[in-house]
N, C-alpha and C positions, 0 to 999 in steps of 0.2 A: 351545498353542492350535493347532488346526488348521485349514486352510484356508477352511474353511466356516464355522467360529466368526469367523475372520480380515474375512470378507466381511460375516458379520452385522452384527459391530461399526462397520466402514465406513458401511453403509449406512446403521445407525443414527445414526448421527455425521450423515452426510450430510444426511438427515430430515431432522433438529433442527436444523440450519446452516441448510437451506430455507426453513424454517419460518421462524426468526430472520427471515430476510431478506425475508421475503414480509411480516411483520407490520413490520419496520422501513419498509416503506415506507408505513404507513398510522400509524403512531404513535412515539411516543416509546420509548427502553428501558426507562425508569422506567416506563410504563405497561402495558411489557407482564409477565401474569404465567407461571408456571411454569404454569400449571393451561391457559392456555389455546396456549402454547407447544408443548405434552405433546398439545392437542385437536387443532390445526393441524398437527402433524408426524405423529398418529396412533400414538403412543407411550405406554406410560405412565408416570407418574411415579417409579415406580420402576426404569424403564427410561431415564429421564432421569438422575435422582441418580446412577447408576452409570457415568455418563459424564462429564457435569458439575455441579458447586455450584451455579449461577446462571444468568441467561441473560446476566452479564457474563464468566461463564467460556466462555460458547458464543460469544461476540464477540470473547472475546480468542482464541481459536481460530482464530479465521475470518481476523482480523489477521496473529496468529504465522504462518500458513500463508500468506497475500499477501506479505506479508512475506520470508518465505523462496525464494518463487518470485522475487521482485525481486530477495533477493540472488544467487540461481544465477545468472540472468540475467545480472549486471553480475561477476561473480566472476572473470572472468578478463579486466576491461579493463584496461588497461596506457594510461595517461596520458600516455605518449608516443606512441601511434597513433590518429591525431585519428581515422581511420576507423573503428578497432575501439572505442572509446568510443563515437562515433556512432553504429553498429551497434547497440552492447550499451543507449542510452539508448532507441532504436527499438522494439527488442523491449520496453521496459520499460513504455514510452509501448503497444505493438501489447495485451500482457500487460493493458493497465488499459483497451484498448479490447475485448477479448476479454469481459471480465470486466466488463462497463459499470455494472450495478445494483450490484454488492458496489464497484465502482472508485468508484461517485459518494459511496453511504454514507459511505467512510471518505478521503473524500478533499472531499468536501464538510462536515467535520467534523459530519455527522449525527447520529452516534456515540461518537465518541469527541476529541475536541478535540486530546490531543495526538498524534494520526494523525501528521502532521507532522512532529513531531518524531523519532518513531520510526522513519517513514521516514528522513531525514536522517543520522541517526545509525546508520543502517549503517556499518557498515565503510568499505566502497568508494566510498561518497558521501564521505563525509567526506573519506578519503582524497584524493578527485579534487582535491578544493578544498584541503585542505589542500597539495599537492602542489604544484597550479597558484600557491600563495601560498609558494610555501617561501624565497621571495627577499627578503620581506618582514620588515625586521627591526622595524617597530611593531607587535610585538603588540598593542594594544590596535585597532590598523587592520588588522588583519589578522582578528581577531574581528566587527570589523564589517562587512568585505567579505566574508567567508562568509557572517554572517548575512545579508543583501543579499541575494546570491546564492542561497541556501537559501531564502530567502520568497518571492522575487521568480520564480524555477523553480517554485516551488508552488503562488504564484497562476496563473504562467500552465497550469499543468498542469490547476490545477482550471480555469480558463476554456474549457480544450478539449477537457476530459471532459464538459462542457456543453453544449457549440459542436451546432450540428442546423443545417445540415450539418456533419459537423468533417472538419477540415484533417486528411492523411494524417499519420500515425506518424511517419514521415522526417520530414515538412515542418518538424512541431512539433518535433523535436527538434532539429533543424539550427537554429532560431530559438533555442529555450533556451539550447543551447551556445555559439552564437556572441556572443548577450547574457551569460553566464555567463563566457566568456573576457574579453568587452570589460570588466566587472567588476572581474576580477582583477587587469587591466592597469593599469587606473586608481589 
C-alpha cells in the first residue's frame, strides 16, 4: 500500500468515526443506521463495509484507540514514584479533557456500559492497585478495596468530565489518588 492509499484509508476511517460521533450525540447506537452513517460521513456503503461490519465496529474502534492512547500514557508509571504516577494520571485526566465529546460518550456510559471496565482493566490500572494492596493477605478484602477504588475513581472521573467550569487535570487527579491511597490503606 502506498502512501496516498495509506492516507485515503485514514481519512476514510476518520469520516466515519466523525460521523459516529456527531449522530451519537443526537441518538442512540441502536438507532442509528449504516445508510445514514454512510449519508453523514459522505461515504458510501461500500466504502463503509470495507472498513467496518457495523457502526458497533466503528465504536469499538473509537474505544480500542482511547484506549490505547490511556495506556501509552500511564505505560511507564512506576508505583513507587508518587510523582510520576501523578504526572502520568494528569495526562490521562488532560487526554480525556483534550478529547471532551468522545471522553463524555464513553465515559458517561452513552455507549457502551462496560466503558469502565475496560478501562480499569488495563494493565497498569490494575496493576497500580494491585500493587498498592500487595500487603493485603484477605483476598476476598482486597477484591473489594480495588473494586471501591476502581468505581469510586470513575465516578469521580465522570463528575469532572462534566463539571463547567472544571477543575484543572492536576487538581482532579491529586484528589483521586489521594482518595485511592486513603482506600487502600484502610
Amino acid at each position: 500500500m502506498d502512501k496516498k492509499e495509506n492516507q485515503r484509508v485514514a481519512l476514510t476511517r476518520r469520516l466515519i468515526q466523525e460521523s459516529l460521533l456527531r449522530l451519537l450525540s443526537r441518538k442512540s447506537l441502536f438507532q442509528i443506521s449504516i445508510r445514514e452513517l454512510c449519508g453523514d460521513a459522505g461515504v458510501n456503503r461500500s466504502t463503509f463495509y470495507r472498513h467496518y461490519g457495523s457502526q458497533f465496529d466503528v465504536l469499538s474502534g473509537l474505544e480500542a484507540d482511547y484506549l490505547a492512547r490511556v495506556e501509552q500514557t500511564i505505560a511507564a508509571a512506576d508505583v513507587r514514584d508518587n510523582r510520576g504516577v501523578l504526572q502520568r494520571v494528569t495526562l490521562v485526566l488532560q487526554y480525556a479533557a483534550d478529547n471532551e465529546e468522545l471522553s463524555r460518550m464513553l465515559i458517561n456510559h452513552n455507549v457502551d456500559p462496560s466503558f469502565s471496565e475496560k478501562l480499569f482493566s488495563l494493565p497498569k490500572i490494575g496493576g497500580l492497585l494491585g500493587d498498592a494492596l500487595s500487603g493485603q493477605e484477605d483476598e476476598r478484602r482486597r477484591r473489594v478495596i480495588i473494586s471501591f477504588a476502581i468505581h469510586g475513581s470513575y465516578t469521580l472521573i465522570q463528575e469532572w468530565i462534566n463539571e463547567t467550569p472544571r477543575r484543572g487535570a492536576a487538581e482532579q487527579a491529586a484528589l483521586i489518588l489521594s482518595l485511592a491511597r486513603r482506600v487502600c490503606r484502610a
